[in-house]
N, C-alpha and C positions, 0 to 999 in steps of 0.2 A: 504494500500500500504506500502510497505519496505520500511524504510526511508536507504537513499545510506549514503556510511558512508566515513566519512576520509581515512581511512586503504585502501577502495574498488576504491577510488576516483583516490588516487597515485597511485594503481596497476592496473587501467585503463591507468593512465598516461604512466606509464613507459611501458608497455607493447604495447599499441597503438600508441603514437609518441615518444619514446625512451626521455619521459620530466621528470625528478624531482622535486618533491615540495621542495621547500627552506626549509618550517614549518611547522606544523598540521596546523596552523589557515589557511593558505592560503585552504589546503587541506581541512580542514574544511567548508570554504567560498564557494568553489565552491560546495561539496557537497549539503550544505544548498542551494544556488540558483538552479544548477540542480533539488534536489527535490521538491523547492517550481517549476520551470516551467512546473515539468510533473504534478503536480497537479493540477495548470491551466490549463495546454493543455487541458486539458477533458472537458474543460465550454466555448471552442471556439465557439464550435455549436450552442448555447444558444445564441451568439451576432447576428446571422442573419447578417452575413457577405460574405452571398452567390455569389452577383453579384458583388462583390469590387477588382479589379485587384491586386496584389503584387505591392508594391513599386518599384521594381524594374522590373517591368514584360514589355513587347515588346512595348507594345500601351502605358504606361505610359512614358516609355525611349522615344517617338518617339517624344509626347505630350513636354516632356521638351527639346526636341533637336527643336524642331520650335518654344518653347519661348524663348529660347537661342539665335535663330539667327534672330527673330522679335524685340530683346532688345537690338541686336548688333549696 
């Protein structure tokens, strides 16, 4: 895989939400994280995380909104 670069990072920036990097390192920072998560991405499947709702997902939010008002 292409490792994403500083240069490619900010002309994603500036071009997609009209942002400027302060510095390379920040530009740099985020490059290095974006790459290390898409190379994770690819070994989600491997957890067997089939039947696990999002954290945020409908029956999860519903679940903390009635221990919210059983704690009230």
């Amino acid at each position: 895989m292409a490792q994403l670069t500083a240069a490619t990072v900010r002309s994603l920036a500036l071009e997609l939400f009209d942002y400027q990097f302060a510095d390379d390192a920040a530009a740099d920072s985020v490059a290095h994280i974006v790459g290390a998560m898409a190379s994770y991405s690819r070994r989600l499947h491997a957890l067997g995380l089939a039947g696990l709702q999002p954290p945020f997902g409908y029956p999860a939010m519903l679940a903390e909104a009635d221990r919210i008002r059983h704690n009230s």
